[in-house]
TIRO-2110 file (N, C-alpha, C; in Angstrom, 1 decimal):
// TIRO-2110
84.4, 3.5, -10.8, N, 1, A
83.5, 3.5, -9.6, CA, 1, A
82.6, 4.7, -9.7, C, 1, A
83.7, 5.7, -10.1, N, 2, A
82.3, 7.2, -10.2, CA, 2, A
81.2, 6.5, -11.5, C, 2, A
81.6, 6.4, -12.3, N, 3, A
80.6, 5.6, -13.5, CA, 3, A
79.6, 4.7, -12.7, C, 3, A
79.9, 3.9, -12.2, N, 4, A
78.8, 3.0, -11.6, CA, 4, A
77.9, 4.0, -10.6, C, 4, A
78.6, 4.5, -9.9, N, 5, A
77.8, 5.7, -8.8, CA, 5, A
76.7, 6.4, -9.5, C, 5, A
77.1, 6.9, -10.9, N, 6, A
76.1, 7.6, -11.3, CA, 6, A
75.0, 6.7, -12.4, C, 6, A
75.6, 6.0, -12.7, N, 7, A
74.4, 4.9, -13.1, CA, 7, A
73.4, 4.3, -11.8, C, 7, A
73.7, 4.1, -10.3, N, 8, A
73.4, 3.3, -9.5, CA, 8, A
72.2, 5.0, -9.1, C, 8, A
72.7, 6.5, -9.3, N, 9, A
71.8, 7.2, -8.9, CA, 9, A
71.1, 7.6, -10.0, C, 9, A
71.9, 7.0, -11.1, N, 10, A
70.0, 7.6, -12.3, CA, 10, A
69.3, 6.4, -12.1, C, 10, A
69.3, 5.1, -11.9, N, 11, A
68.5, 3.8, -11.2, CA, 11, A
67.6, 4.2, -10.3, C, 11, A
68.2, 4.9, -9.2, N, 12, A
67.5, 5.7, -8.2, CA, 12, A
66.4, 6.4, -8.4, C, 12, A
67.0, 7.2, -9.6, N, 13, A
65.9, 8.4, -9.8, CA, 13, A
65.0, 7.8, -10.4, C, 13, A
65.1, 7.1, -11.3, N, 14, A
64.0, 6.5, -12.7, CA, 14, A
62.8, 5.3, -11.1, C, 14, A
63.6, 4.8, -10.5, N, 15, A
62.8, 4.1, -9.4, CA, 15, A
61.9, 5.5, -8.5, C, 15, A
62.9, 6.1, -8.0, N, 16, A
61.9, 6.9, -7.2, CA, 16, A
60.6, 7.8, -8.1, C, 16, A
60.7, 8.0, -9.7, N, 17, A
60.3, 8.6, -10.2, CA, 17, A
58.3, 7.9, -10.6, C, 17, A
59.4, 6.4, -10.7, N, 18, A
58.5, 5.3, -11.0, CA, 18, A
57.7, 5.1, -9.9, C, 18, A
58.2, 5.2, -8.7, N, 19, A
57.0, 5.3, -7.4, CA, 19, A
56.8, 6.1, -7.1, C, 19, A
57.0, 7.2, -7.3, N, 20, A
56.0, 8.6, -7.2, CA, 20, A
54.9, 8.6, -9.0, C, 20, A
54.8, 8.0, -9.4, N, 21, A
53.9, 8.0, -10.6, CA, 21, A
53.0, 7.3, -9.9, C, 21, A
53.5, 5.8, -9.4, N, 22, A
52.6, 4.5, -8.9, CA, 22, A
51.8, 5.3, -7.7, C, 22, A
52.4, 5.8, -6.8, N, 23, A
51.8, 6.9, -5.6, CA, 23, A
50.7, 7.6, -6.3, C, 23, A
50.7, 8.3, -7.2, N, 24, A
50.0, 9.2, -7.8, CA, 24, A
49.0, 8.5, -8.2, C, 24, A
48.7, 7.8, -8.9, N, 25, A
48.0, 7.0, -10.1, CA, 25, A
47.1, 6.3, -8.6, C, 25, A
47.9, 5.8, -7.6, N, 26, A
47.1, 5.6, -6.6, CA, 26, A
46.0, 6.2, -5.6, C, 26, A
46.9, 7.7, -5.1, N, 27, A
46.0, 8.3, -4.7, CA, 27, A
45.1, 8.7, -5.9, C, 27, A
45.1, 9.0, -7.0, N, 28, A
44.0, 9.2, -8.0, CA, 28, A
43.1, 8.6, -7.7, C, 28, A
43.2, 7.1, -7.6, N, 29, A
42.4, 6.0, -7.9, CA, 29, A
41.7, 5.8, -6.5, C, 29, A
42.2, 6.3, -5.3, N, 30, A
41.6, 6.1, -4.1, CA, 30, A
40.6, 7.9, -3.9, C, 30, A
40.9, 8.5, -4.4, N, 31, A
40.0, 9.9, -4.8, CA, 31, A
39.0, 9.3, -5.6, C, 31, A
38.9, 8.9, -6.6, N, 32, A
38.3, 8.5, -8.0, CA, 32, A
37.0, 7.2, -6.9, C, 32, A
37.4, 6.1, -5.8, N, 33, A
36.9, 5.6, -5.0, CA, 33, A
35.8, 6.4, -4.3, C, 33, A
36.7, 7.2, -3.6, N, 34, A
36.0, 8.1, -2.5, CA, 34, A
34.9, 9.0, -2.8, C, 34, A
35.0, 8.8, -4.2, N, 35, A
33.9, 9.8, -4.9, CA, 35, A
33.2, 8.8, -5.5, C, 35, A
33.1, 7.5, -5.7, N, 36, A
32.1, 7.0, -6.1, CA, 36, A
31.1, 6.1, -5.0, C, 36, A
31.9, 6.2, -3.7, N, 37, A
31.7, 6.0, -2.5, CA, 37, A
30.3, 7.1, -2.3, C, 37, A
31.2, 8.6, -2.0, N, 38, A
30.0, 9.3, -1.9, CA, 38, A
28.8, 9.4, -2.9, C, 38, A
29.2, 9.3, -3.6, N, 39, A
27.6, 8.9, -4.8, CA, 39, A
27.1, 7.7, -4.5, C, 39, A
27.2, 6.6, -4.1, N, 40, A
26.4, 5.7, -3.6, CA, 40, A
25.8, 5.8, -2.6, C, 40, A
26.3, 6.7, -1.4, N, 41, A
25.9, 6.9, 0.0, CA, 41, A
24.7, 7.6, -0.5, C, 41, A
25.0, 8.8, -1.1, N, 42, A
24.1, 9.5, -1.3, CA, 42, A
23.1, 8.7, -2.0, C, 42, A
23.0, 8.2, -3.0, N, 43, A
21.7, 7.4, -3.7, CA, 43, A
21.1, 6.7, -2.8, C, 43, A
21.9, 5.7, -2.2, N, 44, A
21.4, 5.3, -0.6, CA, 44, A
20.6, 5.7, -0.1, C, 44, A
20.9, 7.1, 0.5, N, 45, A
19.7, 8.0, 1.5, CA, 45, A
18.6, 8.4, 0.7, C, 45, A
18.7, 8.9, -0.1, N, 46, A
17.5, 8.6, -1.4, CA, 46, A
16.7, 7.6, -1.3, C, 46, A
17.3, 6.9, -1.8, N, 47, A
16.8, 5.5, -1.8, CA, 47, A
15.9, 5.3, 0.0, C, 47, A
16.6, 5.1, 0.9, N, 48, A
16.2, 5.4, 2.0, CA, 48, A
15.0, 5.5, 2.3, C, 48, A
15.0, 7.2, 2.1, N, 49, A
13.9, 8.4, 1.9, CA, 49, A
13.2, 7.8, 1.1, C, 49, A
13.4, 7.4, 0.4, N, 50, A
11.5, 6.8, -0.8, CA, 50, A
11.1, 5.7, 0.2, C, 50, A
12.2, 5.1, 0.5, N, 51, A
11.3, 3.7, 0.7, CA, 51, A
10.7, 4.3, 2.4, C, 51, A
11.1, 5.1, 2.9, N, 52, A
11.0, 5.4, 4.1, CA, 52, A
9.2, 6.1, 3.8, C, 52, A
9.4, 6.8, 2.5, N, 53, A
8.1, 7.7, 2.7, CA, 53, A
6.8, 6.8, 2.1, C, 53, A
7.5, 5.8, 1.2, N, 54, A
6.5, 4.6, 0.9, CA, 54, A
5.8, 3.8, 1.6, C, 54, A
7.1, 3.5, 2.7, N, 55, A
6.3, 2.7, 4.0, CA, 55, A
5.3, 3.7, 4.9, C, 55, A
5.4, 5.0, 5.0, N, 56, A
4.2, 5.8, 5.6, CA, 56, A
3.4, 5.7, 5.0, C, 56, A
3.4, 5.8, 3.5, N, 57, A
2.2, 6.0, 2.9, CA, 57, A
0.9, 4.3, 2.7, C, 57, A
2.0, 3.5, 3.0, N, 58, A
1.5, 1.9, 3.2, CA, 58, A
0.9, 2.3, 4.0, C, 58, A
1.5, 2.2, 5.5, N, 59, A
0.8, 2.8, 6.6, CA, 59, A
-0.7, 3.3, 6.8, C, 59, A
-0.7, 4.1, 5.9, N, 60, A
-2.1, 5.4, 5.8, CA, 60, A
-2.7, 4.3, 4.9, C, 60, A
-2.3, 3.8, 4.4, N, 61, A
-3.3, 2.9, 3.4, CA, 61, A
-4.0, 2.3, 4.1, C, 61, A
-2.9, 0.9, 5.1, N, 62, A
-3.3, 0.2, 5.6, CA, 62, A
-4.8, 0.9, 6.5, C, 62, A
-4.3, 2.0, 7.0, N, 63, A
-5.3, 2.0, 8.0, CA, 63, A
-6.9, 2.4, 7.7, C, 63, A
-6.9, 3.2, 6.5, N, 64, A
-7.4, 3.4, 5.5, CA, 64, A
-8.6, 2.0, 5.0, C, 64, A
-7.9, 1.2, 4.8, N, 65, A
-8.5, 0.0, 4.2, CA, 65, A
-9.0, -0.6, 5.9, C, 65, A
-8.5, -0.5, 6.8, N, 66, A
-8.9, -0.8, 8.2, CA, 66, A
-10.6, -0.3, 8.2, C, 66, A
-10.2, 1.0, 8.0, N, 67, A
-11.7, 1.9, 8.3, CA, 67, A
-12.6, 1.9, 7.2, C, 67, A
-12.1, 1.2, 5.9, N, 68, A
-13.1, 0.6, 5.5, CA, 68, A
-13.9, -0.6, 5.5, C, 68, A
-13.1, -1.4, 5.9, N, 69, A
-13.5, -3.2, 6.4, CA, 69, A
-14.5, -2.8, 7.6, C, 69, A
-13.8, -1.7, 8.4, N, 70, A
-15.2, -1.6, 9.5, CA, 70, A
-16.6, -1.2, 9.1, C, 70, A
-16.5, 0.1, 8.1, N, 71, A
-17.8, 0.5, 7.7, CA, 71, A
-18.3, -0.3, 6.7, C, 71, A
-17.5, -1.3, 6.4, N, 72, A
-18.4, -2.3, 5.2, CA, 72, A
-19.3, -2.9, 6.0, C, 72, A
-18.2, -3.8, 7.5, N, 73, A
-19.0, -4.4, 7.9, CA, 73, A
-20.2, -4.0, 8.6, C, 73, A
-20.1, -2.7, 9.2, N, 74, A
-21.2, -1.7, 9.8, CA, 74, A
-22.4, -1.8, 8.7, C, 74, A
-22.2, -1.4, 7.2, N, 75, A
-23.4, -1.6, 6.4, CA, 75, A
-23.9, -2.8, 5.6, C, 75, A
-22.9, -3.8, 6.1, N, 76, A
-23.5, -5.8, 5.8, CA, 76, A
-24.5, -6.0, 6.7, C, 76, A
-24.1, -5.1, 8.2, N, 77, A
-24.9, -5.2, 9.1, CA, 77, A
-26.7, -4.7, 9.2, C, 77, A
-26.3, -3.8, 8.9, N, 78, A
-27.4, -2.9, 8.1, CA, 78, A
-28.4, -3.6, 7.4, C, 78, A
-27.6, -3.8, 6.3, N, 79, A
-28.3, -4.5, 5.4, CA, 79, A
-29.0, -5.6, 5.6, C, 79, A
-28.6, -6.3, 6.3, N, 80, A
-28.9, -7.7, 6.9, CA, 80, A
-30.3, -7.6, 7.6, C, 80, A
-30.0, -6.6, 8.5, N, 81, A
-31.5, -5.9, 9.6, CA, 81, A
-32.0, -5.6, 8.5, C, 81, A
-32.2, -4.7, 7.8, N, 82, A
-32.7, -4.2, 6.3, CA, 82, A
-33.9, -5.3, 5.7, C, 82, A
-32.6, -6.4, 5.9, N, 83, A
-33.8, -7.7, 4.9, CA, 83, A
-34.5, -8.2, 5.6, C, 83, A
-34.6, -8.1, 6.7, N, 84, A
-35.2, -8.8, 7.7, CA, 84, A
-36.4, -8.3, 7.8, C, 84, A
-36.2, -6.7, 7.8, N, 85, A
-37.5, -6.2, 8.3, CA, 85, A
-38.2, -5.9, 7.3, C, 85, A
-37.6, -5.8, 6.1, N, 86, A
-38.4, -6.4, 5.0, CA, 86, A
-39.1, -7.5, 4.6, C, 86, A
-38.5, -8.5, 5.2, N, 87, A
-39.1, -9.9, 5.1, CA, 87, A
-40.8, -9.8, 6.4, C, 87, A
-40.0, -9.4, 6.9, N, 88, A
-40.8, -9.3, 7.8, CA, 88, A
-42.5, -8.6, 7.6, C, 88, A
-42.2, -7.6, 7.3, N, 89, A
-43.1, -6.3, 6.2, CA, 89, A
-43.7, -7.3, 5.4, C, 89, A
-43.2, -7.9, 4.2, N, 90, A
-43.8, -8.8, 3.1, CA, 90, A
-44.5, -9.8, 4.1, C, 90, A
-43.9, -10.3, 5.2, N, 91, A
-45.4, -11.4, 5.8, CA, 91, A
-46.3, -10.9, 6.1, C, 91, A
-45.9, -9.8, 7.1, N, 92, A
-47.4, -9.3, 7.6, CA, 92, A
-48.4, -8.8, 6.3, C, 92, A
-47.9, -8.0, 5.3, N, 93, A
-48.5, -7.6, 4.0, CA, 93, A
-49.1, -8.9, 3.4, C, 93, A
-48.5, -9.8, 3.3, N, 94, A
-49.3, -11.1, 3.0, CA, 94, A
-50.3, -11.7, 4.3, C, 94, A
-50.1, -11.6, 5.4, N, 95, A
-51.2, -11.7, 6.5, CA, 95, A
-52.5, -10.6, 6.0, C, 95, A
-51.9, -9.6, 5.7, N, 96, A
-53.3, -8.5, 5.9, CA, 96, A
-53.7, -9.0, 4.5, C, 96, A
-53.3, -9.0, 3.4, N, 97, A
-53.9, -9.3, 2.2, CA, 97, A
-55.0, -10.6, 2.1, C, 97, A
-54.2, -11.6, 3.7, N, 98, A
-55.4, -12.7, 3.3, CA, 98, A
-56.6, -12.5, 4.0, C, 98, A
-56.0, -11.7, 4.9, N, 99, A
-57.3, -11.4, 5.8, CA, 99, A
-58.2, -10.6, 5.4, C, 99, A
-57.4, -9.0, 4.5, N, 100, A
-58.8, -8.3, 3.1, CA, 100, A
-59.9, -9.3, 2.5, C, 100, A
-58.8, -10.3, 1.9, N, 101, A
-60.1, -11.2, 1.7, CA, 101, A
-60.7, -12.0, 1.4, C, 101, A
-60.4, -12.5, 2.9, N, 102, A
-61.6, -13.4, 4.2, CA, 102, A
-62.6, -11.9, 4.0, C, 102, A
-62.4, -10.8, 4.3, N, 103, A
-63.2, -10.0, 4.7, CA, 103, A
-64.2, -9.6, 3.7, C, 103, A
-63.2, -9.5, 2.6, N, 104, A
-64.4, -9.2, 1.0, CA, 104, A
-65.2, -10.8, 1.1, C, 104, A
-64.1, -11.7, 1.4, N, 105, A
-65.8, -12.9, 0.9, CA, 105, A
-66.6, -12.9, 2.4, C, 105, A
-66.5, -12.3, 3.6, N, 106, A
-67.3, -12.6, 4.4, CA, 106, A
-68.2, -11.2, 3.9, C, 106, A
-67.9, -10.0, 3.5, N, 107, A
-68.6, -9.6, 3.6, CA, 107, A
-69.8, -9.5, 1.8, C, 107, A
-68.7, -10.0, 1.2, N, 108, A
-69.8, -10.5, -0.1, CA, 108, A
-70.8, -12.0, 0.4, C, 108, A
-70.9, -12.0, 1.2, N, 109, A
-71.8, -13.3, 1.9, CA, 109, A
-72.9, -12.7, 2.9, C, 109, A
-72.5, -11.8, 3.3, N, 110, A
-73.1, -10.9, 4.9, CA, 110, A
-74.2, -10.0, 3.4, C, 110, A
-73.5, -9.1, 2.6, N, 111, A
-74.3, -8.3, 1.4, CA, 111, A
-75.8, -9.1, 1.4, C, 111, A
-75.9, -9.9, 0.2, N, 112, A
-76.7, -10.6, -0.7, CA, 112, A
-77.7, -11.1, 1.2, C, 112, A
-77.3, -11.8, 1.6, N, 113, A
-78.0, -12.2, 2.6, CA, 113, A
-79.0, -11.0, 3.5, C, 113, A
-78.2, -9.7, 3.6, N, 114, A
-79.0, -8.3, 4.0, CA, 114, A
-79.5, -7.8, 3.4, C, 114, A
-79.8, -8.1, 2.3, N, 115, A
-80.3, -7.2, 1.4, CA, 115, A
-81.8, -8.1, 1.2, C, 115, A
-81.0, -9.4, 0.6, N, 116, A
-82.6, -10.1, 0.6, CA, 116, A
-83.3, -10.4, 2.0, C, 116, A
-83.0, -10.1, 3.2, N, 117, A
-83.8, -10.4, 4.4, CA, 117, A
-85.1, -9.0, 4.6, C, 117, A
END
């Protein structure tokens, strides 16, 4: 009976020994976790922060490209009046040109006639 008692408590020991290793090897493993946890979290917020400062900088762009679609359109506008009054310019320059000369042949006709009278 003593023989078996002391075989039944080195069983004991080699088991309790064996779960305090398994305990150990565990909390390791949940430390070993916890730390790869916080390194993710952290990359995370990083990550975060870029995309967070990305999207401001979209932002500025966007508006950016706003205030230029207006001032394009401000100088299509421009432009447009521009051609107009250009066009406009080229008729009348073509009006006066034909009217110069009407006026050189009236007055090369009005000449020769005053002179011989």
């Amino acid at each position: 009976l003593h023989h078996q008692a002391e075989q039944t408590c080195r069983q004991l020991v080699r088991t309790q020994e064996e779960h305090e290793r398994l305990l150990q090897a565990a909390v390791e493993q949940a430390e070993g976790l916890e730390h790869n946890l916080r390194s993710a979290e952290a990359l995370l917020a990083e990550r975060a922060a870029q995309l967070k400062d990305t999207q401001a900088q979209l932002s500025r762009n966007k508006l950016l490209i706003k205030d230029l679609c207006e001032e394009n359109r401000g100088f299509a506008v421009a432009l447009q009046a521009a051609e107009l009054k250009q066009k406009s310019t080229e008729e009348k320059n073509q009006l006066l040109e034909e009217q110069a000369s009407a006026l050189k042949q009236l007055i090369g006709k009005i000449t020769p006639a005053s002179l011989s009278g």
